[in-house]
DRENMARFI-907466 format. One record per residue: residue number from 1; residue in one letter; x, y, z of N, C-alpha, C, O in turn. Coordinates in nm, 2 decimals, always signed. Layout:
! residues N
SITE  num  residuo     nc1     nc2     nc3    cac1    cac2    cac3     cc1     cc2     cc3     oc1     oc2     oc3
SITE  NUM        A       X       Y       Z       X       Y       Z       X       Y       Z       X       Y       Z
...
***
This chain:
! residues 151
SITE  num  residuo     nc1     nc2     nc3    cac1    cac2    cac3     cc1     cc2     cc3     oc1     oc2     oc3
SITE    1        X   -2.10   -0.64   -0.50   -1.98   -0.56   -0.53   -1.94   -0.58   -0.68   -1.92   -0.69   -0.73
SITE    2        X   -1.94   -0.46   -0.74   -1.92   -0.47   -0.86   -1.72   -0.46   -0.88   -1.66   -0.35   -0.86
SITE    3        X   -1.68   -0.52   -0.90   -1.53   -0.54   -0.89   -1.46   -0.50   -1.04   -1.35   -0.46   -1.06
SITE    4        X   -1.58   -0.52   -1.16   -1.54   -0.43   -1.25   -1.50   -0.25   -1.29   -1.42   -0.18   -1.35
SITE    5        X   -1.62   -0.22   -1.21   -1.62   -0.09   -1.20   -1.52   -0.06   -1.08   -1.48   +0.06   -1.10
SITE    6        X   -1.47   -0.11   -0.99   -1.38   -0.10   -0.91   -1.24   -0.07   -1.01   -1.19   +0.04   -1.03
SITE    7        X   -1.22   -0.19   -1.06   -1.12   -0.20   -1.16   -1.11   -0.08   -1.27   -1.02   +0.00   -1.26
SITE    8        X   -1.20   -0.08   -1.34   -1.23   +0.08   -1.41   -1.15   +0.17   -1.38   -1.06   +0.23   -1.43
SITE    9        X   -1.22   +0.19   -1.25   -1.17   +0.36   -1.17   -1.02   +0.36   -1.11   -0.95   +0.46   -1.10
SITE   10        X   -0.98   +0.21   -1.08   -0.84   +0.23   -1.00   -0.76   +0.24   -1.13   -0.70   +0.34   -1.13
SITE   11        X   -0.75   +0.19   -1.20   -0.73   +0.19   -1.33   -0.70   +0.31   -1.47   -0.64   +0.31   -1.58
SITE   12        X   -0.77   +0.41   -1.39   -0.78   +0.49   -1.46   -0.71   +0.62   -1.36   -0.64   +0.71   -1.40
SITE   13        X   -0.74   +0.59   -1.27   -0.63   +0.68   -1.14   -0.49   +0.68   -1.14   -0.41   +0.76   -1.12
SITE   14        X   -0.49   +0.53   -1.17   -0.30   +0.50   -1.18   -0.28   +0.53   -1.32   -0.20   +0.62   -1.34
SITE   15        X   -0.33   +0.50   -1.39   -0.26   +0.58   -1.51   -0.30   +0.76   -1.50   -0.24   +0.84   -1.58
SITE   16        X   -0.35   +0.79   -1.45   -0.28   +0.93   -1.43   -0.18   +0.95   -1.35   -0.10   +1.04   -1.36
SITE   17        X   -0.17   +0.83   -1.22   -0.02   +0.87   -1.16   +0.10   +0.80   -1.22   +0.21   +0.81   -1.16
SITE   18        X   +0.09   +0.74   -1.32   +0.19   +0.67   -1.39   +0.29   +0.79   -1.52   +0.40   +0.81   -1.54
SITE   19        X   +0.14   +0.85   -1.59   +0.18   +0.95   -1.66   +0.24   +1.05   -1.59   +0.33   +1.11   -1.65
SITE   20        X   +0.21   +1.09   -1.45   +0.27   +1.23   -1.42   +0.40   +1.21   -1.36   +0.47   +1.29   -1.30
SITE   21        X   +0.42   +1.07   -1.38   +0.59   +1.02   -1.31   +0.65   +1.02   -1.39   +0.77   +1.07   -1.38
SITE   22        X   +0.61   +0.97   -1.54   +0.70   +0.95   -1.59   +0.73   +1.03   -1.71   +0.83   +1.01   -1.77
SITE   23        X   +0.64   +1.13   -1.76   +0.63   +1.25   -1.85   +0.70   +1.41   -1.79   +0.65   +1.49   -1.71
SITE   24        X   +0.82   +1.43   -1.88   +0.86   +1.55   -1.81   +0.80   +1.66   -1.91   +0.78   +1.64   -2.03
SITE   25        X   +0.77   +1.78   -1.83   +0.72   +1.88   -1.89   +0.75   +2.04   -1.82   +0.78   +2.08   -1.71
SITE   26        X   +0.73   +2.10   -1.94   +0.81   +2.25   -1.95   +0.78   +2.29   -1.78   +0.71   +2.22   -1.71
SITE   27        X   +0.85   +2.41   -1.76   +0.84   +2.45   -1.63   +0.71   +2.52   -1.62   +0.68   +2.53   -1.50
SITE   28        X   +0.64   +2.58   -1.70   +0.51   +2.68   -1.67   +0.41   +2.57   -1.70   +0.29   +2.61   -1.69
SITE   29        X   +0.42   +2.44   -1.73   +0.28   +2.39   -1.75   +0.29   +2.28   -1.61   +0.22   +2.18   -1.62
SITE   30        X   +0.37   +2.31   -1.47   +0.43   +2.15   -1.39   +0.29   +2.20   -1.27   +0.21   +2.11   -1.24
SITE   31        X   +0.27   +2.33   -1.23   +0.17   +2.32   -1.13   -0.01   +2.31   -1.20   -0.11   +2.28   -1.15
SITE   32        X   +0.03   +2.37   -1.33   -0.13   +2.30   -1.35   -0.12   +2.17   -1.38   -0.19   +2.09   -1.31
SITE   33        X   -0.06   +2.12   -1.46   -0.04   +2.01   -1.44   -0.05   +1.93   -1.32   -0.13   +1.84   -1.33
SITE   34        X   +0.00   +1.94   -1.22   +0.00   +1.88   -1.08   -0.13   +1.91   -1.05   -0.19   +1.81   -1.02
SITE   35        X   -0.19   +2.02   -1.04   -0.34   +2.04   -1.01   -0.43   +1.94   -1.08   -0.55   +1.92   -1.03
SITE   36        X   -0.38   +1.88   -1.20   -0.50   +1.82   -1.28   -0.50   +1.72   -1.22   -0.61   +1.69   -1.17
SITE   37        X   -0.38   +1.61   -1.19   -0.31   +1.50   -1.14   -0.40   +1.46   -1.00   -0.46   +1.36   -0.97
SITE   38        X   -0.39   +1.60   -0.91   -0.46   +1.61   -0.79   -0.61   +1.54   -0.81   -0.63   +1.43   -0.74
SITE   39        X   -0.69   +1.61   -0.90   -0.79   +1.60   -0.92   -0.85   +1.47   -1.02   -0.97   +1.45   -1.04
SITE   40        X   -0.72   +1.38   -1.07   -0.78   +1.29   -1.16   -0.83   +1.15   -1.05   -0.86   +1.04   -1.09
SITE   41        X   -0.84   +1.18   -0.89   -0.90   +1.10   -0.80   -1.09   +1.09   -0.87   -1.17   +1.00   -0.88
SITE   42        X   -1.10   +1.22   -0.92   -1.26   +1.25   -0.94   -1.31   +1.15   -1.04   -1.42   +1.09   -1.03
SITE   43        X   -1.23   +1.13   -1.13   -1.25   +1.07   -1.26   -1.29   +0.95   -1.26   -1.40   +0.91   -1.30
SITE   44        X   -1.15   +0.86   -1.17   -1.17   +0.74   -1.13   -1.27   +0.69   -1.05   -1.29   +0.56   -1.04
SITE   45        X   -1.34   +0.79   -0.97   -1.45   +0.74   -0.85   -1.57   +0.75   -0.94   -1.66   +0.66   -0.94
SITE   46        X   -1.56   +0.89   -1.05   -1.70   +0.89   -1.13   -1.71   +0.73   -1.20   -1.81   +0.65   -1.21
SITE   47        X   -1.57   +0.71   -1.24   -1.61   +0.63   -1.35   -1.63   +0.45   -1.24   -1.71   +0.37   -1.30
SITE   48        X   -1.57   +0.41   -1.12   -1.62   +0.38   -1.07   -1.80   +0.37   -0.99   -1.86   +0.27   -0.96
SITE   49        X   -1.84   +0.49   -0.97   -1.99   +0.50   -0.90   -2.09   +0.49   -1.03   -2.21   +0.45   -1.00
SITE   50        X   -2.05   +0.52   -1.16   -2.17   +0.53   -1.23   -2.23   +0.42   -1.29   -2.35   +0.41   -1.34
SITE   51        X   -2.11   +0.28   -1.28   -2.14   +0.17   -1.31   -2.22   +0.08   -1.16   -2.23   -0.04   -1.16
SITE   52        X   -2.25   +0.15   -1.08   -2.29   +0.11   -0.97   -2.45   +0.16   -0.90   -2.50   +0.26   -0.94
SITE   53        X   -2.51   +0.08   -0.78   -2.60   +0.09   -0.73   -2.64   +0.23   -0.69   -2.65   +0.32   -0.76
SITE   54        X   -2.67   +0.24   -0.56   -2.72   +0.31   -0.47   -2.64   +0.39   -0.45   -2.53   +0.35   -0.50
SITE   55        X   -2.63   +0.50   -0.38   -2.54   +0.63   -0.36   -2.42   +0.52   -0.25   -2.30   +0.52   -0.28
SITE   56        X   -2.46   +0.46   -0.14   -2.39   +0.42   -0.09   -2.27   +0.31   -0.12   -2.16   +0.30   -0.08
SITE   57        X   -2.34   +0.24   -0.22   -2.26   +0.12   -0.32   -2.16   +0.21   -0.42   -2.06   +0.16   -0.47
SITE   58        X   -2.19   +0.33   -0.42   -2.16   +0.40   -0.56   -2.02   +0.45   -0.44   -1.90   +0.42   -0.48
SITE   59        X   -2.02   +0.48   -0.38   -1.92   +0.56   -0.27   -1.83   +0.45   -0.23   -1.71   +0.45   -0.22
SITE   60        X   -1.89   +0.36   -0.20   -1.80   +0.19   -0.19   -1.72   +0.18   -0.27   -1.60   +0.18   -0.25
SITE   61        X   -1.77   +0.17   -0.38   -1.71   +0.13   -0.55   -1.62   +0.22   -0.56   -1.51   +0.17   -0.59
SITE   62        X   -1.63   +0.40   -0.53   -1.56   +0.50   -0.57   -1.45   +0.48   -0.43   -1.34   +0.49   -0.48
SITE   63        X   -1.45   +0.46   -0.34   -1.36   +0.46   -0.23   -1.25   +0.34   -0.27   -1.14   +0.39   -0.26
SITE   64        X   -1.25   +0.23   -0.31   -1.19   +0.12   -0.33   -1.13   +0.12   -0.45   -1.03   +0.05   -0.48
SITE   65        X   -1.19   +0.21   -0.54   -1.11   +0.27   -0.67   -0.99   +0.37   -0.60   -0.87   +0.35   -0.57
SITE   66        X   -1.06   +0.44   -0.60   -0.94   +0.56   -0.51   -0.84   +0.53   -0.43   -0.75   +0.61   -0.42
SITE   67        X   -0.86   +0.39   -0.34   -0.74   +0.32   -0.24   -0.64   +0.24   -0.35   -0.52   +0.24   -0.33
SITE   68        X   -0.71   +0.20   -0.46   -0.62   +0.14   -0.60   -0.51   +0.29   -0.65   -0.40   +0.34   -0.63
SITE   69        X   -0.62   +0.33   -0.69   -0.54   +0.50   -0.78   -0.45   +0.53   -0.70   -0.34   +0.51   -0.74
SITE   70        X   -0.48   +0.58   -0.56   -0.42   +0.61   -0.48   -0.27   +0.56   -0.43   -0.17   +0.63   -0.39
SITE   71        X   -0.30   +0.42   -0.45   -0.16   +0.36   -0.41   -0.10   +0.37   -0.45   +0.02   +0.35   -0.41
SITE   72        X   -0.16   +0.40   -0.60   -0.03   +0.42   -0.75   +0.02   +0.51   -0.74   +0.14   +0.53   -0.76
SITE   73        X   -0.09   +0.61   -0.69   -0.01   +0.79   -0.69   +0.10   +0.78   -0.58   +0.21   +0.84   -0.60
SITE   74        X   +0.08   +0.71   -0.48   +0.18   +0.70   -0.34   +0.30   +0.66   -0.40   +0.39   +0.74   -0.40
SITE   75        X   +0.32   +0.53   -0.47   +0.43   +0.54   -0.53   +0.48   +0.58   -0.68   +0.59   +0.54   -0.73
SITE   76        X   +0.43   +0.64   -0.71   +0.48   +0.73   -0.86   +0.53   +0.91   -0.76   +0.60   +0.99   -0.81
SITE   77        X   +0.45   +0.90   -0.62   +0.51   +1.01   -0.58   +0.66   +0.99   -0.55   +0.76   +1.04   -0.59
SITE   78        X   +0.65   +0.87   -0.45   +0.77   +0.82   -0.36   +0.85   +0.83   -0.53   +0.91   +0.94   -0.55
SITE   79        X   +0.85   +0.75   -0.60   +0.94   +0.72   -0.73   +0.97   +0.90   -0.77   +1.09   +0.91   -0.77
SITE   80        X   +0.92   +0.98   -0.78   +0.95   +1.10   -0.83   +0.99   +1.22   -0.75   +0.99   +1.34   -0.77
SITE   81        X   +1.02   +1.15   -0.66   +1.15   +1.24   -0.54   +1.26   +1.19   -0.56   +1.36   +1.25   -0.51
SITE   82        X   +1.28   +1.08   -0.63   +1.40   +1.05   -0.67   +1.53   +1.18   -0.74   +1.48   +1.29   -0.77
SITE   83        X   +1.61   +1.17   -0.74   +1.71   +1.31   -0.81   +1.69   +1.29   -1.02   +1.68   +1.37   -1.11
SITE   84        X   +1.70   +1.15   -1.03   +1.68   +1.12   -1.17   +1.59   +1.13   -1.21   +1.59   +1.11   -1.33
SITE   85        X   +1.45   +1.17   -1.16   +1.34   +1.11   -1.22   +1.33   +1.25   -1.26   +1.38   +1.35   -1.21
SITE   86        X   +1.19   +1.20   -1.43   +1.18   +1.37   -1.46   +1.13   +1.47   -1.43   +1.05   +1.43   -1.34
SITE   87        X   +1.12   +1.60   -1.43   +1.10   +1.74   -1.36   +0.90   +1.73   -1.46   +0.86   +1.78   -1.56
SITE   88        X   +0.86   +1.62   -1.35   +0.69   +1.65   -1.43   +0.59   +1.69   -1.32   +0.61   +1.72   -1.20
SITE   89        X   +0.47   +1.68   -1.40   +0.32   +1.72   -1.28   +0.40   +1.69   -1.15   +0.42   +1.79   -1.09
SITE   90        X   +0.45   +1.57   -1.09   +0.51   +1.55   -0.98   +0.61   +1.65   -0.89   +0.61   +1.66   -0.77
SITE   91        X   +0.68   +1.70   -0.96   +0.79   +1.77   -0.92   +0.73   +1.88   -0.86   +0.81   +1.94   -0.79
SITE   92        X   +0.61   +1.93   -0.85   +0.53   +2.01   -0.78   +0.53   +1.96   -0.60   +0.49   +2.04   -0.52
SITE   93        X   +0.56   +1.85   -0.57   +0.53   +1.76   -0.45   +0.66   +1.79   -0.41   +0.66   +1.84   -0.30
SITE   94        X   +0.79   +1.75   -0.48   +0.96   +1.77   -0.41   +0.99   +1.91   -0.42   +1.11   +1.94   -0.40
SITE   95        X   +0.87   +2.03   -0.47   +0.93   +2.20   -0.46   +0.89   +2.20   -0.30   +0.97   +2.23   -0.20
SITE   96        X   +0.72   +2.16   -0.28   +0.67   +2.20   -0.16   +0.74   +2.15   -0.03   +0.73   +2.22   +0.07
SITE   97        X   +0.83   +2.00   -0.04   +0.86   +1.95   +0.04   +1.04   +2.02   +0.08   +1.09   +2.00   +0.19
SITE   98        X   +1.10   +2.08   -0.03   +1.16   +2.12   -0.03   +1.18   +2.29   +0.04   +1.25   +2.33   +0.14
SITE   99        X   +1.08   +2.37   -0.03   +1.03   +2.47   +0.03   +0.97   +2.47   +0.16   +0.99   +2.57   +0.24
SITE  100        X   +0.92   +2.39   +0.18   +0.83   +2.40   +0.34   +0.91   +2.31   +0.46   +0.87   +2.30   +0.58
SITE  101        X   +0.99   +2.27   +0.43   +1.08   +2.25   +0.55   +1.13   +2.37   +0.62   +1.20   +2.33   +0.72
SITE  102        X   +1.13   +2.49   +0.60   +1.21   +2.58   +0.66   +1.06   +2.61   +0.74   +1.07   +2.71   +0.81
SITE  103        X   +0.94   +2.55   +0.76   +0.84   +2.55   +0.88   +0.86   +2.42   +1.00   +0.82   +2.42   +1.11
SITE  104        X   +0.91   +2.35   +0.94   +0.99   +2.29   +1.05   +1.11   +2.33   +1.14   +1.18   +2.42   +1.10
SITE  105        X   +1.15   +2.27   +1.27   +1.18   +2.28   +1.36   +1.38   +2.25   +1.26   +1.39   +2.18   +1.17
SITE  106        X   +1.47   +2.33   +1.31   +1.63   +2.33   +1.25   +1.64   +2.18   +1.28   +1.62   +2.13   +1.39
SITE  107        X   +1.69   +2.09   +1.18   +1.72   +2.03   +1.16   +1.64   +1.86   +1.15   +1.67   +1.74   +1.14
SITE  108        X   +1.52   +1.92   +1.17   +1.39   +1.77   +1.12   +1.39   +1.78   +0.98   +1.39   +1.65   +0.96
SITE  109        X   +1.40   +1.80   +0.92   +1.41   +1.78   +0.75   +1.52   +1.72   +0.73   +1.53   +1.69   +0.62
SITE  110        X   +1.62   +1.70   +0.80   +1.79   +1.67   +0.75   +1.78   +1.52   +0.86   +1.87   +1.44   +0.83
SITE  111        X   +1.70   +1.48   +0.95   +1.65   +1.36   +1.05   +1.56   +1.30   +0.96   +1.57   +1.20   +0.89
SITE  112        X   +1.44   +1.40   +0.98   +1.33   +1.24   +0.93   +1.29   +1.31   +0.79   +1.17   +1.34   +0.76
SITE  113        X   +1.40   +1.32   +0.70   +1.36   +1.30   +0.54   +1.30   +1.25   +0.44   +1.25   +1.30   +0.34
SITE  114        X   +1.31   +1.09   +0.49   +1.25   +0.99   +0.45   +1.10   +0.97   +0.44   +1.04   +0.95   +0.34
SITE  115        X   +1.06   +0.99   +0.61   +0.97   +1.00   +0.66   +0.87   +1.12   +0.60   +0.76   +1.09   +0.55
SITE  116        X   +0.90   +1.26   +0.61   +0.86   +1.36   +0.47   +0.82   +1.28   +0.34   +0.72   +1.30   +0.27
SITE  117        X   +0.89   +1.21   +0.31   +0.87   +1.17   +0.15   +0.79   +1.09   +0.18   +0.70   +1.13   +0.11
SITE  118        X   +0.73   +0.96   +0.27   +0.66   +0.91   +0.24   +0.54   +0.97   +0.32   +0.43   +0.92   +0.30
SITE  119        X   +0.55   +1.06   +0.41   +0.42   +1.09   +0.41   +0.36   +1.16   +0.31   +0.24   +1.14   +0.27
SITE  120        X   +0.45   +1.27   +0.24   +0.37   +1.35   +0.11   +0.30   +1.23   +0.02   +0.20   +1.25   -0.06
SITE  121        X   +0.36   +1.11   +0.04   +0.31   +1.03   -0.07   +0.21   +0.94   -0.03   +0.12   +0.89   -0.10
SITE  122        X   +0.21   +0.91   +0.10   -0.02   +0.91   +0.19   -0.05   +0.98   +0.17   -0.17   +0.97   +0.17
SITE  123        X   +0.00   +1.12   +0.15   -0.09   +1.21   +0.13   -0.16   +1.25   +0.02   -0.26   +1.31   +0.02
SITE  124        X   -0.10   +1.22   -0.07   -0.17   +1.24   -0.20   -0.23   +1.14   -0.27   -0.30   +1.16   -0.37
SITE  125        X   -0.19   +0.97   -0.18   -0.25   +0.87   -0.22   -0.43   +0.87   -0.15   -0.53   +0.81   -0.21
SITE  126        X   -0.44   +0.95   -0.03   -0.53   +0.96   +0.05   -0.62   +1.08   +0.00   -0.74   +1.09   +0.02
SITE  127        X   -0.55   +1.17   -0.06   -0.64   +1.26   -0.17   -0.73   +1.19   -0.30   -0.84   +1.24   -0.35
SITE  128        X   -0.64   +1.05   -0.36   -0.74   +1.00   -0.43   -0.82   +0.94   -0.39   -0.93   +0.96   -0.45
SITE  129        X   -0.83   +0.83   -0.26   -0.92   +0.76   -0.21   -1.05   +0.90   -0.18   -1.15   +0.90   -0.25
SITE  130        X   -1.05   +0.98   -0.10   -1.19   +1.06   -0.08   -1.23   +1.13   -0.17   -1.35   +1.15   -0.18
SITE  131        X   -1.11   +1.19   -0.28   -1.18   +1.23   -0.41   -1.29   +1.10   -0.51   -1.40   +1.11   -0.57
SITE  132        X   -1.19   +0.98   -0.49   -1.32   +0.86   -0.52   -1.45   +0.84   -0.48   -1.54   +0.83   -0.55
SITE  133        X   -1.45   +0.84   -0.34   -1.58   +0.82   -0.26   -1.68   +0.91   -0.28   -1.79   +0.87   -0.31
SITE  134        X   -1.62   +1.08   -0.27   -1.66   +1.17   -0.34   -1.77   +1.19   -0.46   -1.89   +1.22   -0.45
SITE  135        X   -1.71   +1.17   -0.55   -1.69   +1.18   -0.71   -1.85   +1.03   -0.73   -1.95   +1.03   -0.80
SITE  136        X   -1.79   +0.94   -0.65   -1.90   +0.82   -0.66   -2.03   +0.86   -0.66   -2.12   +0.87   -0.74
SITE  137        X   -2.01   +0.87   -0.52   -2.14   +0.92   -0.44   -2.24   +1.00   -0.56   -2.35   +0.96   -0.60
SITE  138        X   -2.15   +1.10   -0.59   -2.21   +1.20   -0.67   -2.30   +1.19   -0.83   -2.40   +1.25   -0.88
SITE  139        X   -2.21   +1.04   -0.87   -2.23   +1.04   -1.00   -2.37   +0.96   -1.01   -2.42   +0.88   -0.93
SITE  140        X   -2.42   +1.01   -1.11   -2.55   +0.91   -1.13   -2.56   +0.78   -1.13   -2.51   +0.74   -1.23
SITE  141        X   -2.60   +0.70   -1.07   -2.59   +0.52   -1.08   -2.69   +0.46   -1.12   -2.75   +0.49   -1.23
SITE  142        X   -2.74   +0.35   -1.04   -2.86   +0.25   -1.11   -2.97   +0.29   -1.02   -3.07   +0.22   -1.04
SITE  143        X   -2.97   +0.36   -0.95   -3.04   +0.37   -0.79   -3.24   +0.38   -0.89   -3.27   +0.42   -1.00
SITE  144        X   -3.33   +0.31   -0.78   -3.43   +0.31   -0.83   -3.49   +0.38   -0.75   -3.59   +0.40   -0.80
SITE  145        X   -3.49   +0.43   -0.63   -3.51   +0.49   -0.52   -3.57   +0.63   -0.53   -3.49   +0.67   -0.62
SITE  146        X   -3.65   +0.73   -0.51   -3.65   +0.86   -0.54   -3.65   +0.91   -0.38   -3.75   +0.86   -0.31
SITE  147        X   -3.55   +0.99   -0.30   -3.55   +1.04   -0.18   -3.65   +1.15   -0.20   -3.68   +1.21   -0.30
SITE  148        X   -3.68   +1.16   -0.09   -3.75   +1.27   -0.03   -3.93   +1.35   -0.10   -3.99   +1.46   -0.12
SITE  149        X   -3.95   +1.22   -0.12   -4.10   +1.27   -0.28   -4.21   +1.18   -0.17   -4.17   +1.10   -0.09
SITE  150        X   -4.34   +1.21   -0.18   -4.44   +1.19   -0.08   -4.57   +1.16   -0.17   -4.60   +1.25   -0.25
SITE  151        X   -4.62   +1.08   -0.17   -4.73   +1.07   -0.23   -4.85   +1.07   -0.16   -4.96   +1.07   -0.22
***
């Protein structure tokens, strides 16, 4: 287990969820922004798997990054449902949860509120972990192996 390259990638996940908590930005740039945020799980897994073995080591490495990244995004989300916190990439997460309660049942949003907020926030923590494993898998590693070649 390479625990550096682990480090790398969670490392580099939470500072994208650290930036999008704590950086407020104009109203036309908050859903691409949020989209990038989504997507910086990839980064962290690449940059975790490419310092790594075999496709399956590489997906290890990128999964355990992404449970790091991830945890950070869980609470930089939780932290940015707050009422004070700034209107950034995040604020895309308290429109939806805000907006999509009216698909809930009269009066579960005004009961288990709480409960909403921290699931949005496994949920997006659980978007970095498979975008990690993902992204690992994918990235080129040390692998000496060539699949599927026949001599």
């Amino acid at each position: 287990m390479n625990w550096r390259a682990v480090l790398v990638g969670g490392l580099a996940d939470a500072g994208f969820a650290c930036f999008a908590a704590i950086v407020a930005l104009p109203e036309g740039a908050r859903w691409p922004a949020f989209a990038g945020v989504l997507a910086g799980g990839l980064v962290g897994g690449y940059l975790a798997g490419r310092r790594s073995g075999s496709w399956r080591e590489r997906m290890r490495h990128g999964l355990l990054a992404g449970l790091l990244g991830g945890g950070a995004l869980a609470v930089a989300v939780w932290w940015s449902l707050r009422p004070s916190a700034p209107n950034g990439a995040l604020w895309s997460v308290n429109y939806l949860l805000a907006t999509g309660a009216r698909w809930l049942p009269p009066g579960a949003a005004a009961r288990y509120d709480t409960l909403l907020g921290v699931g949005a926030a496994l949920a997006c923590g659980a978007v970095y972990a498979v975008e990690g494993a993902l992204a690992a898998g994918a990235a080129p590693g040390g692998e000496s192996e060539v699949v599927g070649v026949r001599e």
